[in-house]
C-alpha positions as CSV (number, residue, x, y, z in Angstrom):
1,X,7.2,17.2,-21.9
2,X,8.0,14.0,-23.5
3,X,5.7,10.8,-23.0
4,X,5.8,7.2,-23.7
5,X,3.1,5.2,-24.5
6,X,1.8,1.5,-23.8
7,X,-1.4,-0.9,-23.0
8,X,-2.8,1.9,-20.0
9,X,-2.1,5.0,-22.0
10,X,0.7,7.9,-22.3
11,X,2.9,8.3,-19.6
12,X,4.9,11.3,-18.7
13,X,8.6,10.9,-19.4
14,X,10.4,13.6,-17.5
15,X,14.1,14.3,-17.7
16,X,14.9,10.8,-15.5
17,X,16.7,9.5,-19.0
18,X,19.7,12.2,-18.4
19,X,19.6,12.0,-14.4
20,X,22.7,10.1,-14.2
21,X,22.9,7.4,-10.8
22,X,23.2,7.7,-7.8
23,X,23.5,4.3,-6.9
24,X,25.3,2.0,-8.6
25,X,25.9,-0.8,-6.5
26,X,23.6,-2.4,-3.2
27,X,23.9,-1.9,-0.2
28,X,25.1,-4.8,2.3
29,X,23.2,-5.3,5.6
30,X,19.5,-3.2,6.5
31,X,18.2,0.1,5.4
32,X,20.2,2.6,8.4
33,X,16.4,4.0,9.3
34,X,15.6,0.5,10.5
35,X,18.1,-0.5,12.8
36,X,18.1,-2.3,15.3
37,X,16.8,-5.1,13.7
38,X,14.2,-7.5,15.2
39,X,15.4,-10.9,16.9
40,X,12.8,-11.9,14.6
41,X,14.7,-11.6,11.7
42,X,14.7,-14.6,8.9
43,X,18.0,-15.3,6.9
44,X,17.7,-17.5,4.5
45,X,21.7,-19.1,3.4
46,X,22.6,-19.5,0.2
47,X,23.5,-23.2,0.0
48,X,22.3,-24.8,-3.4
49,X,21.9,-21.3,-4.7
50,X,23.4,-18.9,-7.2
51,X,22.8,-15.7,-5.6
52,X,24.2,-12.4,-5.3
53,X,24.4,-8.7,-7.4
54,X,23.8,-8.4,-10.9
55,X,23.9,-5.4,-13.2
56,X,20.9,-4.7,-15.2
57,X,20.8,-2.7,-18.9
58,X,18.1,0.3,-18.7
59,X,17.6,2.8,-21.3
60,X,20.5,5.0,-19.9
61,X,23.1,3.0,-18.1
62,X,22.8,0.3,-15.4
63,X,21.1,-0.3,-12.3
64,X,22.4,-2.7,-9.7
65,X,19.8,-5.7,-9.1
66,X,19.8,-8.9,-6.8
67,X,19.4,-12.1,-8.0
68,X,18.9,-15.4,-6.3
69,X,18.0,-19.1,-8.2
70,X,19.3,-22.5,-7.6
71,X,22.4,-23.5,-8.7
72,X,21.8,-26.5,-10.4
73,X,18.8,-26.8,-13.1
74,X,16.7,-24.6,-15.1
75,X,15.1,-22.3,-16.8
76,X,13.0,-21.9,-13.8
77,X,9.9,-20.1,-13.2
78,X,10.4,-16.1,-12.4
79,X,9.2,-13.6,-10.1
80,X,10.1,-10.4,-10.2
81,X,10.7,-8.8,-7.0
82,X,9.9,-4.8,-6.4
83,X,11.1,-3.1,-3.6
84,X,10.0,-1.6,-0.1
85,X,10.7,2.5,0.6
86,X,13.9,1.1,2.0
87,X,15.6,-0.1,-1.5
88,X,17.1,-3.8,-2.2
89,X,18.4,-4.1,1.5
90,X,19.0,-7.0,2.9
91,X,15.5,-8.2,3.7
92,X,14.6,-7.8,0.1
93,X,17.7,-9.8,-0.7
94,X,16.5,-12.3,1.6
95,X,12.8,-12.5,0.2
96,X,14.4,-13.5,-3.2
97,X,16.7,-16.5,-1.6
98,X,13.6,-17.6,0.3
99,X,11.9,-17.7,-3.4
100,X,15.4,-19.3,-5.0
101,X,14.9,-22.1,-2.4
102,X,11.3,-22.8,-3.6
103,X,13.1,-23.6,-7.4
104,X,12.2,-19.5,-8.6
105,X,14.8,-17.5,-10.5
106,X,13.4,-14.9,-8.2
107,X,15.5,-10.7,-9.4
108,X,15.0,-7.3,-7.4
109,X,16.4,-4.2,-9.2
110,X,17.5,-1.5,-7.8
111,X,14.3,1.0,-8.8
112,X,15.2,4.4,-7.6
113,X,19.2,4.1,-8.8
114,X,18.9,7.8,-10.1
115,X,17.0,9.2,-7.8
116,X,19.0,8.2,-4.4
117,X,20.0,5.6,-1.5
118,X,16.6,4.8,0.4
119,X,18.9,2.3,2.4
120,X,21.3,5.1,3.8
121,X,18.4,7.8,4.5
122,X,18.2,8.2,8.0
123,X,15.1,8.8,8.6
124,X,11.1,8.7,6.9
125,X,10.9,12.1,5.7
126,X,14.3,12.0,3.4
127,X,13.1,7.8,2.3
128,X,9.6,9.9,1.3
129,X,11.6,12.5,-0.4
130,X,13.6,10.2,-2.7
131,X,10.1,8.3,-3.1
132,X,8.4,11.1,-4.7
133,X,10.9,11.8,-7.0
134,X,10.7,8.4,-8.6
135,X,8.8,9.0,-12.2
136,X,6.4,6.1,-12.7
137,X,7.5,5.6,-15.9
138,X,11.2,4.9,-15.2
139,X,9.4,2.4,-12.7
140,X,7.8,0.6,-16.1
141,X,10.6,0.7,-18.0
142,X,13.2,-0.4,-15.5
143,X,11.0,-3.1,-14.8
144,X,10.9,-4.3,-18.6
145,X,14.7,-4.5,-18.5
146,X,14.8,-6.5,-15.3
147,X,12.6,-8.7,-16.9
148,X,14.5,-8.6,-20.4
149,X,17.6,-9.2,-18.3
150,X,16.3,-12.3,-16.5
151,X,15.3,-13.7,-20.5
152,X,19.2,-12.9,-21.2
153,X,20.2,-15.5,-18.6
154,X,18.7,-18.5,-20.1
155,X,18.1,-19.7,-16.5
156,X,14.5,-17.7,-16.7
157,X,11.4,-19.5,-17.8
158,X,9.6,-16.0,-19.2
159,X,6.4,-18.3,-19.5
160,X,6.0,-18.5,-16.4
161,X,6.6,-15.0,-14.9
162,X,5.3,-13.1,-12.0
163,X,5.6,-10.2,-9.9
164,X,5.4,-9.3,-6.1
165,X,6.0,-6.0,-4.2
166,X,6.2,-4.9,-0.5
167,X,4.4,-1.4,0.7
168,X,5.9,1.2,-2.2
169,X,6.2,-2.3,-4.4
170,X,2.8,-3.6,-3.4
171,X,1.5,-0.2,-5.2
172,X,3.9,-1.0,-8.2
173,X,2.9,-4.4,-8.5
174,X,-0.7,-3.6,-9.5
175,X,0.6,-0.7,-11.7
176,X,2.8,-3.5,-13.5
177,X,0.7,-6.1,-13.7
178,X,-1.4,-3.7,-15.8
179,X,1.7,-3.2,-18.1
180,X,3.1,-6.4,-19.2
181,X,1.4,-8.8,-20.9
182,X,3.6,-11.5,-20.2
183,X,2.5,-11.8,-16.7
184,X,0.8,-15.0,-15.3
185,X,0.3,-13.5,-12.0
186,X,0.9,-10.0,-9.3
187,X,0.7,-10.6,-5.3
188,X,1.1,-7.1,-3.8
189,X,1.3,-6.8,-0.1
190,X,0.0,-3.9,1.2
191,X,0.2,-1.3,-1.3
192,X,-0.7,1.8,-0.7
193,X,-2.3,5.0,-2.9
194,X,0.1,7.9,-4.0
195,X,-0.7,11.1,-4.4
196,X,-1.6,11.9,-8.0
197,X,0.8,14.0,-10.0
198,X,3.0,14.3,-12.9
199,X,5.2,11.4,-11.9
200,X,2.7,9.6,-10.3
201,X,-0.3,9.6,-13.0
202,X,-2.4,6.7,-11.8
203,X,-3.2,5.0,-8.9
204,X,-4.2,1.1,-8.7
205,X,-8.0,1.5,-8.7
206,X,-6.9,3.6,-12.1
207,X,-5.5,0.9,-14.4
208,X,-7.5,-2.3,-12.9
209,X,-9.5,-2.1,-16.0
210,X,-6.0,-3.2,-18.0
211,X,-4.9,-5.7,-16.0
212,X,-2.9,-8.7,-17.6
213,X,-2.9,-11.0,-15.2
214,X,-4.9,-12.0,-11.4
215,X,-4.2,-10.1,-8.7
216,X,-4.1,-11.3,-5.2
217,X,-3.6,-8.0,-2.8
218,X,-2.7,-8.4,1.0
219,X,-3.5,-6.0,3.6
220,X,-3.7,-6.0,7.1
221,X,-6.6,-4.4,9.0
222,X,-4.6,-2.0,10.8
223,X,-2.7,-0.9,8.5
224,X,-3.4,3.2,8.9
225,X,-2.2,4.0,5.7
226,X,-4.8,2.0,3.7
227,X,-8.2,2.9,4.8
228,X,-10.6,0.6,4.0
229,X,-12.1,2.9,1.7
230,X,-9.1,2.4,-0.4
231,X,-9.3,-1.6,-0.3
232,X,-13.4,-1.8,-1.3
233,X,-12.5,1.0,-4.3
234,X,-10.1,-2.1,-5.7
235,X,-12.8,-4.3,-4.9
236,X,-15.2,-2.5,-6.9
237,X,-13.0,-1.6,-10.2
238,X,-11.8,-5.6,-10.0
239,X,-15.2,-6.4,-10.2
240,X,-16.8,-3.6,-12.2
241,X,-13.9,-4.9,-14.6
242,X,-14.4,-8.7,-14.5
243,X,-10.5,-8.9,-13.3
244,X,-9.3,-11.8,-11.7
245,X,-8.6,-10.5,-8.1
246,X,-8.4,-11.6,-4.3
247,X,-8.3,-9.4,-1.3
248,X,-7.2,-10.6,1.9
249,X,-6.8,-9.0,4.8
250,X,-5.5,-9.9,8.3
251,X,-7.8,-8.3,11.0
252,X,-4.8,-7.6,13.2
253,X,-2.1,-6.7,11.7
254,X,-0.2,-3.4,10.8
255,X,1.8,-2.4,7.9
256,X,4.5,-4.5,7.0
257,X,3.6,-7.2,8.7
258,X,5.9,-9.3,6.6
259,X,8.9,-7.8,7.3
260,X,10.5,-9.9,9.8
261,X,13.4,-7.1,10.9
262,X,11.0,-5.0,12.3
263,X,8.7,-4.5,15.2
264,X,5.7,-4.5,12.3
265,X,6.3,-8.1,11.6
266,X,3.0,-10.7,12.8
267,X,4.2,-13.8,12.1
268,X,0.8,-16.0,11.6
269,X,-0.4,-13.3,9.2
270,X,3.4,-13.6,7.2
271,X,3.4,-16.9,6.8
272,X,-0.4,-17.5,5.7
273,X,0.1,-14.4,3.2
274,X,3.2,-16.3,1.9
275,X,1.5,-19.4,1.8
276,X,-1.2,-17.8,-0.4
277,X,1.6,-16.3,-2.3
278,X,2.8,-19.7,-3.4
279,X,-0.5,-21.4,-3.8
280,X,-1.5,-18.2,-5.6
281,X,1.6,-18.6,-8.4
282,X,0.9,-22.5,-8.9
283,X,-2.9,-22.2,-9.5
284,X,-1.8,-19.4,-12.4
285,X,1.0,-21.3,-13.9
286,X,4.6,-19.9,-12.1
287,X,5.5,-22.8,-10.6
């Protein structure tokens, strides 16, 4: 088995270089396993914005991305935006105009491109099947290339650059911040523990010690798929480690209590976690 190597270790690179893709453009609208969508839903226009699909350059091809900034101005500061079991759907989309409208050259690629369309499963067990098929170091590298991509624009300010991540993403989002040194700052929302195997090596309790930049981490309390045993291990390497990092967690809500197209979404604890978001990128230089 081949490996690749960075600031955490060796990493198992499995055959995912010759797969081939699956997808190789996004999908328009919501992830078919989550319709109907809420009456809650945000959409966020794209006036004053240049937004829409981009094609990003990995190691073996291309992977379709989404990318949303304003249109007038720049290089502005960046977030990198990794996505929920469901893909670069339509809320992901809309999370990066939101981000676009607060002056952020703000990209979400397409992750598991090679491995299938989380947005056309139809149901949890075939998202979780695609999910575990994803090698963590494709996740790294394809990652690396977003951000080398966002560099290629000119309209990225890579001094100022951040990442964020939803539920599968809010797991990645530790896992990268302990990977690039060129972060500023990681916010992952909810993100919860994998089992540990040959594509899945680590977990984030596992690289906390590497860490390149401060972690905030949002949970909510009710959230049944991150006990709290989970939460206070992060606690514990953060500290253990002298890492910069913040837990919140919101006493009542579930998982995925941001996303606003489903019945998961609790609106007070959304927009404070955003809030925190944002005050959480200015106080560590991406704004």
């Amino acid at each position: 088995m081949d490996i690749i190597e960075d600031a955490q270790g060796l990493w198992p690179r499995t055959q995912w270089t010759r797969r081939g893709f699956v997808m190789t453009s996004l999908v328009t609208g919501f992830a078919l396993s989550v319709q109907p969508v809420s009456a809650e839903t945000i959409t966020t226009d794209t006036k004053g914005l240049d937004a829409g699909e981009v094609k990003v350059p990995v190691v073996d091809g291309s992977i379709p991305a989404y990318r949303a900034m304003p249109a007038q101005g720049g290089p502005f500061p960046t977030v990198l935006v990794i996505h929920e079991a469901w893909g670069v759907h339509e809320h992901i989309q809309d999370l990066c105009r939101r981000l676009a409208k607060l002056g952020y050259f703000a990209i979400a690629s397409e992750l598991w491109a090679r491995q299938g369309n989380a947005a056309a499963a139809k149901d949890p067990d075939e998202t979780r099947k695609i999910m575990s098929s994803v090698p963590e170091a494709q996740v790294m590298s394809d990652l690396d290339a977003t951000a080398a991509y966002a560099k290629s624009t000119g309209k990225a300010d890579m001094t100022k650059l951040a990442v964020t991540g939803f539920c599968w993403g809010g797991r990645e989002t530790w896992l990268y911040a302990s990977h690039n040194p060129d972060l500023k700052a990681a916010v992952s929302w909810y993100g919860v523990d994998r089992p540990i195997g040959e594509l899945t090596p680590k977990n984030p309790a596992d690289v906390i010690a590497n860490l390149k930049c401060p972690v905030l981490a949002l949970y909510g309390g009710e959230d049944k798929s991150i006990p709290p045993e989970m939460i206070e291990k992060r606690q514990a390497a953060c500290k253990a480690d002298g890492k910069t990092c913040e837990f919140k967690i919101y006493a009542d809500a579930p998982h995925g209590f941001n996303a606003d197209y489903r019945p998961s979404y609790r609106a007070e604890a959304a927009k404070d976690g955003w809030a925190k978001m944002m005050a959480w990128f200015k106080d560590h230089g991406v704004a």
